[in-house]
N, C-alpha and C positions, 0 to 999 in steps of 0.2 A: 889517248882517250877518245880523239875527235875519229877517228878511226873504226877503234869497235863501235862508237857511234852510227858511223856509216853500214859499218859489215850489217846492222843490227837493221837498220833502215830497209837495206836491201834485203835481205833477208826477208823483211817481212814482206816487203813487196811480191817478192817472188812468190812466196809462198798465197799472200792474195790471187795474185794472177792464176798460177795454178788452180786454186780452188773455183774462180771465176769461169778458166777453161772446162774443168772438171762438171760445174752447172749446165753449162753452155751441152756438152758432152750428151748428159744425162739425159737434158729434155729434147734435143733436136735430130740425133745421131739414131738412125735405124737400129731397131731392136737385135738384130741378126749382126750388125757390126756394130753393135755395144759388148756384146755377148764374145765376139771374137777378142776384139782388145782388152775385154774385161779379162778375159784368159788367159793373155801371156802378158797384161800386167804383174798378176799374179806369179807366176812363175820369174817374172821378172824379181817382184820382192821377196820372194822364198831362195833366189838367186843371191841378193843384196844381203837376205838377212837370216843370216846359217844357224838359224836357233827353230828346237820345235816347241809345244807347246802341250801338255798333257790335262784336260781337267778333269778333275775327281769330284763328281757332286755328289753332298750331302744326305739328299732323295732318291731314292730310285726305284721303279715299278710303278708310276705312274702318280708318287708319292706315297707309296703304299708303306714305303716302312724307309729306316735310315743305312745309308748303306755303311757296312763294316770297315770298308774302304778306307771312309771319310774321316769315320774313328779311332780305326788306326794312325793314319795319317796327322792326324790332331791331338793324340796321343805320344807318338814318337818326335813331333817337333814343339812338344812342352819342355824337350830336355834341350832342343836349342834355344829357344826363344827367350830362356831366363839370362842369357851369355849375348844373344845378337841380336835381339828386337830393340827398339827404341820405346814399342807402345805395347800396354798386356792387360790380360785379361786374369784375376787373380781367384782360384776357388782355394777354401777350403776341405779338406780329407785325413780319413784314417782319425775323427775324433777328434777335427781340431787342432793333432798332433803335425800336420803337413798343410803349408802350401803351394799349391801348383799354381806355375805361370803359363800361359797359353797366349797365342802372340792374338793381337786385336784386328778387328775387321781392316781389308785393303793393307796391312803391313807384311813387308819382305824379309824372309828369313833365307841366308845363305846355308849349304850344306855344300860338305866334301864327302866322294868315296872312289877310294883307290886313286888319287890324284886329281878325280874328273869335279869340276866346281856344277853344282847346280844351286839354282834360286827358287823357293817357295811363297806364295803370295798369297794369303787369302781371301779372296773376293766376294761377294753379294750386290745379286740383284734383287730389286724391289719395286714389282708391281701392283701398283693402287688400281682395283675395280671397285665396280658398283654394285652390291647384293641387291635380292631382290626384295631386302628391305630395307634398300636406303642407305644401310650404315656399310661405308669407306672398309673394303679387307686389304687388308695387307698383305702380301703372297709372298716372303722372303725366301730366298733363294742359295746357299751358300755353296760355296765351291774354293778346293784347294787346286791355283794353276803352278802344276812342273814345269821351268822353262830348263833344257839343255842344251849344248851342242849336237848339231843331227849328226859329228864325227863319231859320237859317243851313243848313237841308238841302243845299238844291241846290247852294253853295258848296262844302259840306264832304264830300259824297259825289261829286262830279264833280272837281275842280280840288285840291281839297287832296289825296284819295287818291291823285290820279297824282300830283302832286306828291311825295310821300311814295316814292311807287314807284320814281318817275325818282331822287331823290336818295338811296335807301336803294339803291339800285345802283351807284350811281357810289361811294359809299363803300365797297360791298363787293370794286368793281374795286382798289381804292387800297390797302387793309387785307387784301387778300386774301392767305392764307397756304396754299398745296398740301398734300394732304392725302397718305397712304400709308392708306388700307382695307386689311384683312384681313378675311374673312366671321368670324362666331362660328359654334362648332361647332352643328347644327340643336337640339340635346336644350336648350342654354341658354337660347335664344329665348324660352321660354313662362318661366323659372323665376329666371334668375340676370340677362340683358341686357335691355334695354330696346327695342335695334335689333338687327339683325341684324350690322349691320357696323363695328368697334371702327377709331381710325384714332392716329394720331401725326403729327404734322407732319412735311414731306416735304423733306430739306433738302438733297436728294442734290447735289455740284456738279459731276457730269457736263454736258456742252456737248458742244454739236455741233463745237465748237474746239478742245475736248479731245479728240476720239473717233480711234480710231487705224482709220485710214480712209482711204483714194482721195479725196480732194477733191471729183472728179468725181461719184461713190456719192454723196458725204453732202449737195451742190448738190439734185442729184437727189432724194433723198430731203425734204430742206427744200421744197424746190417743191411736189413732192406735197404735206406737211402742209400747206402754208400756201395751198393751191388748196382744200384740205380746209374748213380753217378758216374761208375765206368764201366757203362754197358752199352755204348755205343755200336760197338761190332756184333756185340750180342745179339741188340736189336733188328738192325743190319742184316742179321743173318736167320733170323726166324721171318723178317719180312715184316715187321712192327714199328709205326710209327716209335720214335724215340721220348715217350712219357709214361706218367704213371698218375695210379686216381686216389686216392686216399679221403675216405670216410671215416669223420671224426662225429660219433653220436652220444649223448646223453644227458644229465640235466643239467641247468644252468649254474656254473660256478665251477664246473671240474677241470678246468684248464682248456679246452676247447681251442681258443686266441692265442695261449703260451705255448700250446704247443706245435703253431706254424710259427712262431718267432723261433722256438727253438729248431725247430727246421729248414727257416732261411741261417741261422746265425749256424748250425752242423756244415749246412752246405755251401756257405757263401749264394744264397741266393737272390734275386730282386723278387718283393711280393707285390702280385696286383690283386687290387682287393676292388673285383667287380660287383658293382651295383644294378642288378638286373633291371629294377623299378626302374633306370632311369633310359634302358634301352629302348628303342624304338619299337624295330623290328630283327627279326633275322640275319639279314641283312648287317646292317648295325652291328650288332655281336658277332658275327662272323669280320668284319673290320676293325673290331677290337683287338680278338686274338691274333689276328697278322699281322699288328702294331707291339706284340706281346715279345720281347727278346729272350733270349736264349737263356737258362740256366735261370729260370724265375717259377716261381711260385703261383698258378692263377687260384682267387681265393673266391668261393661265394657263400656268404657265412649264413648261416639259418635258413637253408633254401628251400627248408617249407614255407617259408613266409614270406618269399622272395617273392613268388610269383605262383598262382593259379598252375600249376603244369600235371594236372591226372586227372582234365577233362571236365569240371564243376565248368571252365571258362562257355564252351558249348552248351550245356545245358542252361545260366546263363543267358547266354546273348537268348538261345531259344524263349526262354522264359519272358524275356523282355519284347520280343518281338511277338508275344501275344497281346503284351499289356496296351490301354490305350494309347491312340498316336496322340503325340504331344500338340495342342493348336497354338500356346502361346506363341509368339513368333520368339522373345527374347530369351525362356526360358528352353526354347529348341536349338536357339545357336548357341548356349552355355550346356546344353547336354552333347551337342553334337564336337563344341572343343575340347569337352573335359574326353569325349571317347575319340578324340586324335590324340590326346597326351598322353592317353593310357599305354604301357607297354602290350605289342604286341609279338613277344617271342613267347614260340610254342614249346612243345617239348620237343616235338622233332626238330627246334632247329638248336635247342639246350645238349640234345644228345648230338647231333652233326659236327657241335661247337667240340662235344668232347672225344668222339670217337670217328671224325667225318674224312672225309679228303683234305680239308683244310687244317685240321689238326695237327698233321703231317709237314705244314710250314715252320720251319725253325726245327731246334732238338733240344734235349736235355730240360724238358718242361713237365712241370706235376700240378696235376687239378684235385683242388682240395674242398670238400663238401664240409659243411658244418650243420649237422640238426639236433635240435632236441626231442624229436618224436618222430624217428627213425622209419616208426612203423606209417606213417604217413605219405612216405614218398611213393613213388610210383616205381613197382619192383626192376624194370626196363634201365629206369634212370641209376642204379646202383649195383646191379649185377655184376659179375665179375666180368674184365674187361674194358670196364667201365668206370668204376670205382676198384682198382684189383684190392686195394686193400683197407677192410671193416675194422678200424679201431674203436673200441669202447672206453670215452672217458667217465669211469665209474666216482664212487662217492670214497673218501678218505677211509684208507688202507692203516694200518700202524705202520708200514713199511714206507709209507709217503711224508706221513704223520715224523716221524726221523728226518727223512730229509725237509722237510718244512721248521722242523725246530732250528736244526744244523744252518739254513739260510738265515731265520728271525732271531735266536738265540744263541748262536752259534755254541750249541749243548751237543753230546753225542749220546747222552745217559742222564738217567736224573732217576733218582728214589721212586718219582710219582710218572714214568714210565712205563709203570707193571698198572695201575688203574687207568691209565687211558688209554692202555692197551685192552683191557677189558671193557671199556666202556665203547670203544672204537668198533668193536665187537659184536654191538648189541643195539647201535644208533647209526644210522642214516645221516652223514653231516659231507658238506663237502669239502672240497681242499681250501676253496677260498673260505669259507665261514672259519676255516681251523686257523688258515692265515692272519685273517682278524682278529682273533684271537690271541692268538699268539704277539701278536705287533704290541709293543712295549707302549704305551699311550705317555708314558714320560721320561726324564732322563733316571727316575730316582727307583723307577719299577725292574725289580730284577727279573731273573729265571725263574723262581719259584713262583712271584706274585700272576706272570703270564702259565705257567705253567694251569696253578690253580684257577684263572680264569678259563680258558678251557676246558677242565674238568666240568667247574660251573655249568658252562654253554652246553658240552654234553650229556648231562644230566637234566638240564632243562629239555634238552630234544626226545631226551627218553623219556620223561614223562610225559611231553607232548605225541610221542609217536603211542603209547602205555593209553594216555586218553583216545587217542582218536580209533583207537582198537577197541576199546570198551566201547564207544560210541558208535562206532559202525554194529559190534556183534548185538548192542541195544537196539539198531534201527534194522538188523538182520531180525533178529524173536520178532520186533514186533512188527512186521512185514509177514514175519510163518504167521504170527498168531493170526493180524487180520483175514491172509488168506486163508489160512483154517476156520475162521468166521464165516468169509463169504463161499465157502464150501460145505460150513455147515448151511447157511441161511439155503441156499441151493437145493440141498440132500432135502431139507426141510419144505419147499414149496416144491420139490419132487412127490413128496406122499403124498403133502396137500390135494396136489394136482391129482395122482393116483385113485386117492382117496373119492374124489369127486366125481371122475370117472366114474368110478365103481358103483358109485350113488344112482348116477345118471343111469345106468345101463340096468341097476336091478328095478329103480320105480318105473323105466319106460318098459321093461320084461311084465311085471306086475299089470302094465296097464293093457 
């Protein structure tokens, strides 16, 4: 005992001195023969210490986006880390129905392949700066370090890393859980978020089986995604970025929302549900979508109302910039902050966003428009190419009407099927109004008593759409009649006038 005591003693001695030397070294020792010994110390400890080192970071492109690397990597050593870690990181997927283990920051997970032992570490740096408003950011850093034998190079950088690649993907297809993005407002970026884009698990249970719809339509529409979906060479080979645009227009309540959930859950896709209002500039939205991965959804819902983009923005600021200059001094820095908050993405940089050079980053991505006054866009912004494909969600079909019962009632047929198929016919109702409807309000209401209340509802809209046709063709007559008035009144101090004339000219002829 008194022994390893001493070995222990010395030891540290030694090891002070060396460091002492090593100071000594550092500050007194010619830069030109720091530089020489610092060199073949080196080689000295890459002598001593026959292991290499691989790191795979997290970041990459200047932090522009996460590299696939990193995700694979941290995907394929979920299936060690439940068996060889000590410490974990536990998610839930797949509904709750799975949990994944993921090994925890700075813990060492071993791996074998084809005999050769390697160790896996994951590590993070963390650097505190000073914004330039004050508030402390945190720069985290994460990185997965490879250490192997450098006997085993060519094994372990050729064959083990695809390895690693191929299998940390196939578990990420298995484990994979859809995502719902929302952008962060641009001012948090530098101060409070770490990314730009915050998400939640995507659990929507719209289907294309659910969707109140034409059969025919929604056929249609699946063939398209799924021509989409494996058109990669396709694209490839025309010379076309790898996405697609889809224009979803019409009035409020026809499915519009259900039916990009039905199209992330067809395709296994992630949705980002961008919020223009909250971009900056150009700029801004162009580092959005390069933050946007692969096989996702970009969503902008109502984007007439998104934002100003067919030019009223110019005329506008024109306008304003005739009005008086402002002298209060406080009420000029509260007009001059509100118009630095204001979004300033244009249309040219909306269109760039959707068909630009940048658009071209990533693949297998679909930009999906949502409006209800179709006719209000700026024709540029939806053109084919651009939007390739114009879907109309119109007003409740009897064909939809069926599947809508089939979901809330689960009915295939009913006696009072033939009247609201007549009345479906005759009335303007949407699919949500028909759904309300239909929805049972207790445990003790059957098919028939939902059934009859939508009959009710569309009977009410027919008399209501019956009124407002009466009332319009009443304010039509009596709009002919007054302008038949003031055309007669017209015609009428036309003779007047003639008349008068005519007066004039014969008593001044007479005179």
């Amino acid at each position: 005992m008194t022994g390893m005591r001493e070995m222990g003693t010395n030891v540290g001695s030694v090891l002070a001195s060396l460091m002492f030397v090593w100071a000594i070294f550092k500050e007194y020792f010619p830069y030109r023969l720091r530089g020489h010994v610092e060199k073949y110390s080196q080689k000295l400890v890459r002598f001593v210490y026959p292991y290499i080192e691989i790191n795979f970071h997290e970041l990459t492109g200047e932090r522009l986006k996460r590299s696939e690397a990193f995700v694979a990597i941290q995907n394929y050593l979920s299936t060690k880390a439940s068996s060889q870690a000590s410490r974990f990181k536990a998610d839930v997927v797949k509904e709750s129905k799975s949990l994944v283990l993921t090994m925890d920051d700075h813990e060492e997970v071993p791996d074998e392949f084809n005999g050769v032992k390697v160790w896996w570490v994951l590590g993070k740096h963390i650097n505190k700066s000073q914004s330039i408003s004050y508030y402390p950011v945190s720069d985290e850093k994460r990185y997965f370090k490879l250490t192997f034998h450098k006997h085993h190079r060519e094994l372990i950088t050729g064959s083990y890393v695809d390895h690693v690649m191929k299998e940390g993907k196939t578990v990420f297809v298995e484990n994979r859980q859809r995502k719902l993005y929302s952008n962060n407002p641009s001012k948090n970026w530098r101060f409070w978020k770490q990314t730009k884009w915050s998400h939640v698990y995507f659990d929507h249970p719209a289907t294309f089986d659910t969707l109140a719809m034409e059969t025919k339509m929604k056929e249609d529409i699946k063939k398209d995604l799924m021509k989409f979906s494996k058109g990669k060479e396709y694209y490839a080979k025309i010379g076309k970025a790898w996405k697609r645009g889809y224009l979803l227009y019409g009035p409020p309540g026809t499915g519009k929302s259900t039916m990009i959930a039905a199209m992330a859950n067809f395709l296994n896709y992630d949705v980002y549900d961008l919020e223009l209002t909250t971009v900056m500039d150009n700029t801004e939205l162009r580092n959005l979508l390069i933050e946007t991965s692969n096989k996702s959804i970009v969503v902008i819902e109502d984007i007439d109302c998104s934002l100003d983009l067919t030019g009223q923005r110019v005329k506008k600021k024109e306008k304003d910039q005739g009005d008086e200059v402002e002298t209060d001094p406080v009420k000029k820095e509260k007009k001059e902050e509100s118009d630095n908050k204001s979004s300033k993405v244009t249309l040219s940089g909306l269109l760039n966003f959707i068909d630009g050079l940048w658009s071209a980053c990533g693949g297998e991505r679909i930009i999906v428009f949502t409006t209800n006054h179709v006719e209000k866009l700026d024709p540029a912004l939806i053109r084919r190419g651009r939007m390739d494909k114009h879907i109309e969600m119109s007003y409740c079909s009897f064909e939809a009407f069926k599947v809508l019962a089939n979901n809330y009632l689960d009915v295939d047929s009913h006696e009072l099927f033939a009247k609201i198929e007549s009345l479906l016919a005759e009335t303007n109702i949407t699919p949500a109004d028909v759904a309300e409807n239909l929805m049972p309000k207790s445990d003790e209401e059957g098919v028939e008593t939902s059934l009859n209340s939508l009959i009710e509802a569309l009977e009410e809209v027919k008399e209501e759409e019956a009124r407002k046709k009466e009332e319009e063709e009443v304010r039509l007559k009596a709009e002919k009649e007054e302008k038949e008035k003031e055309e007669s009144a017209q015609e009428s101090v036309k003779i007047d006038e003639n008349s008068a004339n005519s007066v004039v000219k014969e008593n001044g002829f007479h005179k």
